[in-house]
C-alpha positions in Angstrom: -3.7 -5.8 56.0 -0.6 -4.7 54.0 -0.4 -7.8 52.2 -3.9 -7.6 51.1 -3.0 -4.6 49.8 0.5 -5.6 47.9 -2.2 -7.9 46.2 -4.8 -5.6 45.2 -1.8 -3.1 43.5 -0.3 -6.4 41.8 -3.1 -7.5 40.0 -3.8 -4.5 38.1 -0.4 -4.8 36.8 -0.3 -8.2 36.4 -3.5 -8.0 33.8 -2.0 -4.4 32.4 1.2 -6.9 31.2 -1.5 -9.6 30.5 -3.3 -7.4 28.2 0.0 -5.9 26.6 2.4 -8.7 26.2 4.9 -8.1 23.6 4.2 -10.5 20.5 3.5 -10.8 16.7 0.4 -11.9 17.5 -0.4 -8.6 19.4 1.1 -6.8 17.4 -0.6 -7.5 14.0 -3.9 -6.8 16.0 -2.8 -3.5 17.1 -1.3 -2.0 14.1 -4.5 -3.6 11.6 -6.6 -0.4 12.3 -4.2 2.1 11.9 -2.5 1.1 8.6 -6.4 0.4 7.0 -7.5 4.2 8.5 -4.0 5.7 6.9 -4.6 3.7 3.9 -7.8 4.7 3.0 -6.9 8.4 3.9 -4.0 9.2 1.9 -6.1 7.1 -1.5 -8.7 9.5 -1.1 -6.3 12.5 -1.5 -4.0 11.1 -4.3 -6.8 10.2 -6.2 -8.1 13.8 -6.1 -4.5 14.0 -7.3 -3.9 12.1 -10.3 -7.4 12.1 -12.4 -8.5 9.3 -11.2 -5.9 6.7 -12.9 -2.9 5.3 -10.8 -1.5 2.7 -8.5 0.1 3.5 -5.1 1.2 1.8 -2.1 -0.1 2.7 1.1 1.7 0.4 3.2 4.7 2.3 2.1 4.3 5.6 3.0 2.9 4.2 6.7 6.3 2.9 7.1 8.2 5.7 5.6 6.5 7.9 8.6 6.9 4.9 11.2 10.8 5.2 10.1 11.0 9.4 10.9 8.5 8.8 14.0 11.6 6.5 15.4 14.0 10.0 15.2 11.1 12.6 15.9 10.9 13.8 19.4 7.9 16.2 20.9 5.5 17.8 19.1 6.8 16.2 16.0 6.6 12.9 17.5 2.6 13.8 18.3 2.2 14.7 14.7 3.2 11.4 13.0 1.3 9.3 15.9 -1.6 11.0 15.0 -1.7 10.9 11.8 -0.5 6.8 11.7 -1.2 5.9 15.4 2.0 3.4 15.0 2.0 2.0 18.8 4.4 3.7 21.1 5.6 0.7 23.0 9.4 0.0 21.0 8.8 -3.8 20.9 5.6 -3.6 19.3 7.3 -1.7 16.6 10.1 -4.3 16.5 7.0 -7.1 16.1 5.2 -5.7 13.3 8.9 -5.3 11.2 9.3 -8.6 11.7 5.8 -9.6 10.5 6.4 -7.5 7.3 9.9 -9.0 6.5 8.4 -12.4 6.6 5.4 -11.3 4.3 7.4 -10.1 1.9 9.6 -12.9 1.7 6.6 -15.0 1.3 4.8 -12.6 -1.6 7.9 -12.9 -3.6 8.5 -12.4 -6.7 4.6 -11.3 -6.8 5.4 -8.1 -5.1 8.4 -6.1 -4.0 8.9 -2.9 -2.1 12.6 -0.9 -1.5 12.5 2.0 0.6 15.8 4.0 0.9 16.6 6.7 3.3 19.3 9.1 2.2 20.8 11.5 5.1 23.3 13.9 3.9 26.7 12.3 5.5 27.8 15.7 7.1 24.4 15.5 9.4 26.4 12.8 11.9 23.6 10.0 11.7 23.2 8.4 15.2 23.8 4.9 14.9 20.9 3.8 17.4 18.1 5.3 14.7 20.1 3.4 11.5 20.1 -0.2 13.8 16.6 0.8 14.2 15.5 1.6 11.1 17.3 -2.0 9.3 15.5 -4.1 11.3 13.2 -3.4 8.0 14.7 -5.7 5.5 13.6 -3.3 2.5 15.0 -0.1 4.3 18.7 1.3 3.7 20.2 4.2 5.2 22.5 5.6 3.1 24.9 8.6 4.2 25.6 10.9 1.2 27.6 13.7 -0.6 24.8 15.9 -1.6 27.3 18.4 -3.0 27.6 15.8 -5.9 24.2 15.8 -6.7 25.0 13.1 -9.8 26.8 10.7 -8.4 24.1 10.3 -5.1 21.1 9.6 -7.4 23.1 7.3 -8.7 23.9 5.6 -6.5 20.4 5.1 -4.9 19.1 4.6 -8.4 21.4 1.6 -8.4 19.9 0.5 -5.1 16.9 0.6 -6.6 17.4 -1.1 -9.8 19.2 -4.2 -7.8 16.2 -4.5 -5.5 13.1 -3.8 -8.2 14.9 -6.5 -10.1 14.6 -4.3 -12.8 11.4 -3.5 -12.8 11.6 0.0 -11.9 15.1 1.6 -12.6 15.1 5.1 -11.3 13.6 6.6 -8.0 15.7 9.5 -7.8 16.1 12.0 -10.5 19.3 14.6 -9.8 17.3 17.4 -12.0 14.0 17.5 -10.2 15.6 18.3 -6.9 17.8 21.1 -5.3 20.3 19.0 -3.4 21.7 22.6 -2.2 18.4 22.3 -0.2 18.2 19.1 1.2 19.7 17.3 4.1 17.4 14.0 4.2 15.2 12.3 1.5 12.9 9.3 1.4 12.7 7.1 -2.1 10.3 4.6 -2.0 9.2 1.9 -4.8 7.0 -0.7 -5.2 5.9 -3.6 -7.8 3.2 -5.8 -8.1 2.7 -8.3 -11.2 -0.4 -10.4 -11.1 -0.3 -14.0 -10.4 -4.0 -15.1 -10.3 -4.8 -18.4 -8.8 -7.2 -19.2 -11.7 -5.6 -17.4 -14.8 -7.7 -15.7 -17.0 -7.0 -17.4 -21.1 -5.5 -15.0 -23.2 -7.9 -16.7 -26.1 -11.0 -14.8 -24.6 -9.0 -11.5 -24.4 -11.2 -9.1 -27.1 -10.4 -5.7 -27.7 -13.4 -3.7 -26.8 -14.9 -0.1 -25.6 -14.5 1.7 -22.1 -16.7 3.7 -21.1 -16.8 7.3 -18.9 -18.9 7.7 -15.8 -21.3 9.2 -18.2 -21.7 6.2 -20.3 -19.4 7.8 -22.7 -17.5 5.6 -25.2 -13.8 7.4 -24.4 -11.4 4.1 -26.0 -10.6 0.6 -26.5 -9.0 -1.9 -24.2 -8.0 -5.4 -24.3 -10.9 -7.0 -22.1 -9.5 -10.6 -20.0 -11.9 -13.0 -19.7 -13.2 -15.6 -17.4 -16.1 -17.6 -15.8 -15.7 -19.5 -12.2 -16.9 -18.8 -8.7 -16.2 -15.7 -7.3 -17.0 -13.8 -4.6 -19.0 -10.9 -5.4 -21.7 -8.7 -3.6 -23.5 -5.1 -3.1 -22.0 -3.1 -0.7 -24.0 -0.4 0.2 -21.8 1.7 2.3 -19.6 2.3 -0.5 -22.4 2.2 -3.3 -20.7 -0.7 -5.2 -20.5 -3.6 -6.6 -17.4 -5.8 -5.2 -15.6 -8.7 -6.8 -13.2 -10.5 -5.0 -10.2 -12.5 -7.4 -7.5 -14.4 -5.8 -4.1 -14.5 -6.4 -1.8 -17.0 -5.6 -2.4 -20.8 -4.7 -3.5 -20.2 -1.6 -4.9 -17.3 -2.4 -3.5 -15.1 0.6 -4.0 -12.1 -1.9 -6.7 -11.3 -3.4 -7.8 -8.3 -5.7 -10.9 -6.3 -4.5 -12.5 -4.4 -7.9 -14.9 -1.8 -6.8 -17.6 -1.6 -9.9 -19.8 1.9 -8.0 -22.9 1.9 -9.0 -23.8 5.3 -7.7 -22.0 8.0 -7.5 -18.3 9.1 -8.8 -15.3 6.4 -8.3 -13.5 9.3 -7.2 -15.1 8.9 -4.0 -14.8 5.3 -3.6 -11.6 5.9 -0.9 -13.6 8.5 1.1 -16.5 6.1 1.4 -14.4 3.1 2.6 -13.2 5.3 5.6 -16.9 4.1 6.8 -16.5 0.3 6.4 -13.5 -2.0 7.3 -11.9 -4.9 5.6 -13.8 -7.5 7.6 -16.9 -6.2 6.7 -16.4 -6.4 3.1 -14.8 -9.6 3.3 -17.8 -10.8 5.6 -20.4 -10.1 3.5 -18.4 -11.7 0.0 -18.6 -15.0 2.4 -22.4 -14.5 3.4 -23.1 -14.7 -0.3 -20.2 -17.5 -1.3 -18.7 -18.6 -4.1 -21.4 -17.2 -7.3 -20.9 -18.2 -11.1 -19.8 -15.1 -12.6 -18.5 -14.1 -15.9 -15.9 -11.6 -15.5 -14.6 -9.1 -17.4 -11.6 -6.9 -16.8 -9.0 -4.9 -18.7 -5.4 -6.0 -19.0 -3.4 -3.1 -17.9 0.3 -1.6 -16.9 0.0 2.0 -14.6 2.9 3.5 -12.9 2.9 6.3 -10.6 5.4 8.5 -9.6 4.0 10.8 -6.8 6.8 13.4 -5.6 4.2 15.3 -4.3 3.6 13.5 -0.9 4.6 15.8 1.7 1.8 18.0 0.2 -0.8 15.2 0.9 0.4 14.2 4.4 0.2 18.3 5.4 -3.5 17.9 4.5 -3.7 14.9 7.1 -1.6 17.0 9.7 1.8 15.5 9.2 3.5 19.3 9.2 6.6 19.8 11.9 8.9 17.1 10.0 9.0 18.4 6.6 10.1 22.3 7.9 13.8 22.9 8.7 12.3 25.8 11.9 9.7 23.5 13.3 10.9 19.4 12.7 12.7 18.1 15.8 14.2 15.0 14.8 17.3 15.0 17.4 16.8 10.9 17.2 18.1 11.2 14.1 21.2 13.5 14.0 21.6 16.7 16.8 22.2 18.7 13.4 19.0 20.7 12.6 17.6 18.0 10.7 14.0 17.6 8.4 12.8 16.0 6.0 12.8 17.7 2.5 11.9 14.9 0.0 9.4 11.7 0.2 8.6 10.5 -2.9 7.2 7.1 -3.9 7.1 4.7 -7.6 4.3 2.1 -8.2 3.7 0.1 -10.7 1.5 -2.8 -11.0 1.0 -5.1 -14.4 -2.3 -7.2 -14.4 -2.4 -9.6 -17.3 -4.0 -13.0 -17.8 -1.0 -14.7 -15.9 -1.9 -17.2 -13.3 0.0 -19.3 -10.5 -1.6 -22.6 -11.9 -2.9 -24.3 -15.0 -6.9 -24.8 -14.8 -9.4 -26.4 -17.2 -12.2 -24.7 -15.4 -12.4 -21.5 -17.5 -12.2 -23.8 -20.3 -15.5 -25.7 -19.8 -17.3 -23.0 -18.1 -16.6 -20.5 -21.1 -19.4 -21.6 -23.4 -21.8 -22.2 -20.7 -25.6 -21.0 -21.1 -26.3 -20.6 -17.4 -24.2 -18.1 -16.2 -26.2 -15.4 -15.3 -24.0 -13.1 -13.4 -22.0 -10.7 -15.2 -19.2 -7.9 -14.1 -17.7 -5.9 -16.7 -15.1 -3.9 -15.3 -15.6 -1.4 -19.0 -15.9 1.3 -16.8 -13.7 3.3 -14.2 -13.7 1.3 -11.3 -11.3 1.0 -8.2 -9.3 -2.1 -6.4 -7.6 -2.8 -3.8 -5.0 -5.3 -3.3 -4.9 -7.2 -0.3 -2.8 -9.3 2.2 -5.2 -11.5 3.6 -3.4 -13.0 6.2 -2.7 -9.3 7.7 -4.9 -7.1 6.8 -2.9 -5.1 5.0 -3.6 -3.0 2.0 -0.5 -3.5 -0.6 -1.7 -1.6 -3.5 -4.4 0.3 -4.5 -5.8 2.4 -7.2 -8.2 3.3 -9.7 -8.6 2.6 -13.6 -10.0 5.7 -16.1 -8.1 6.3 -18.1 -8.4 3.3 -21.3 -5.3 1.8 -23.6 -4.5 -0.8 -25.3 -2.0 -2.7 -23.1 
């Protein structure tokens, strides 16, 4: 009888580790729902933010939180698992850092990402949360003299230029902050420069109007070209129109261009919170590959938002960023918070593509092409990591130049 009933408590546990093995596999399934539900949540506020025009990385300011959630303790600790519902099991963590190390050595040089993590040095930084922390290839820890408020932006501005190769110089700017007032600060910046799989042929690029929500003539833009098959549908949950343009050879990423055609694209990101990438992706297969004649503006946005505290306190991310109510004692046992998280995009989209192709060359001229999207109006895109799910950049286009 007692043996029976060693067997009837071991197989409960022997499924519960079943069901919860430790791997990249499980882990890429587990942490696909929250980054796409934080993603969708923060675009919606920073484009209430920024008019409508800008580039930002989600993915980024997931991880930023992930990196405090791995110092915050209690109610703190609740806070940021709410708000990004990162798992709490340690080797699931460890799983997913590894998965995005190895995706972004693979996206290079398409896309880059630094994110530094400067602690003033008299805080005592436990070493446990900085061997943490590395495991992410694109994270420092750096320990600092705030009382020389010059020479610490510089030196993560150096950090910055090294690893943006250039791209983006400074992510830290000593005037904009009281360094008298802050003990621990998160700079984070991102790049993406297109790298279609079919390139567009600068040739067909024509200067032409851009048009408000209203129909509204409101300025010229320099208007890429191109006709191939594409995947593009309706989506009704979001009321748009959805093009899908590789990048790549493989095409791992692709660029999703949200043309609504009801409503405001202001509340494109709110609507998505409805639908999830699969879907989308799912019905761009059920209707294939279509002959389309696209149409979109070259363009060059970037972002500075220093304002993201604000939009997290709005999502209920509030203990860590006040010095009476954070408890990050995983980070340092000096009263410890975090004062600054701040984040640069920029993203450059241009005719450039991975490979030669003759196919826009003999489909250019021809008389049956039927479909058409003209991205001459504000739209929004996404930019996504097919492979995991993940949403690298994202953004919306309003505001028209000549670029």
């Amino acid at each position: 009888m007692m043996y029976i009933l060693f067997l009837f408590i071991l197989c409960p546990l022997v499924s519960h580790g079943g069901q919860f093995h430790c791997s990249q596999d499980s882990a890429m399934v587990s942490f696909k729902r929250p980054t796409y539900d934080f993603s969708v949540r923060i675009l919606d506020r920073v484009s209430q933010e920024s008019g409508s025009h800008f580039v930002f990385s989600p993915i980024s300011t997931w991880l930023q939180l992930m990196t405090l959630a791995e110092g915050a303790k209690g109610p703190t600790a609740d806070e940021l698992w709410k708000v990004t519902r990162y798992h709490r099991m340690k080797c699931f963590r460890r799983k997913y850092r590894e998965i995005l190390n190895l995706m972004n050595d693979e996206l290079l040089p398409m896309t880059k990402r630094s994110s530094t993590i400067v602690v003033n040095k008299l805080l005592d930084v436990k070493t446990s949360f900085t061997n943490e922390v590395i495991k992410s290839k694109e994270t420092k820890v750096l320990l600092l003299d705030f009382d020389d408020p010059a020479g610490s932006a510089g030196k993560v501005n150096n950090i910055i230029k090294t690893n943006m190769n250039g791209v983006i110089e400074d992510g830290l700017y000593q005037d904009a902050y009281d360094f008298n007032l802050t003990v621990l600060l998160l700079a984070d910046t991102a790049y993406f420069r297109s790298d279609w799989q079919v390139p567009f042929n600068p040739v067909y690029t024509s200067k032409e109007t851009f048009y408000s929500e209203e129909n509204e003539p409101i300025g010229d833009v320099k208007l890429m070209t191109q006709i191939g098959y594409f995947n593009v549908t309706d989506v009704s949950y979001v009321n748009a129109r959805i093009l899908e343009l590789p990048f790549s050879p493989e095409g791992r990423v692709s660029m999703l261009i949200l043309l609504p055609k009801v409503g405001s694209v202001k509340d494109m990101y709110y609507k998505l919170k409805d639908i999830r990438l699969m879907t989308i992706y799912s019905l761009l297969k059920l209707t294939g590959p279509t002959l389309v004649s696209v149409k979109l503006p070259r363009f060059k946005i970037t972002t500075n938002l220093v304002n993201i505290p604000e939009l997290l306190y709005d999502m209920g991310v509030k203990r860590v960023f006040y010095p009476n109510l954070a408890d990050l004692s995983g980070i340092s046992d000096h009263a410890t918070h975090a004062s600054i998280m701040t984040q640069i995009a920029d993203i450059e989209i241009t005719e450039k593509g991975a490979n030669a192709s003759s196919m826009a060359e003999f489909l250019i001229s021809n008389p049956y092409t039927k479909e058409e999207f003209v991205a001459n109006r504000p739209f929004a895109y996404l930019i996504v990591d097919k492979k995991t799910d993940i949403i690298l950049f994202a953004g919306m286009y309003s505001n028209p130049s000549i670029y």
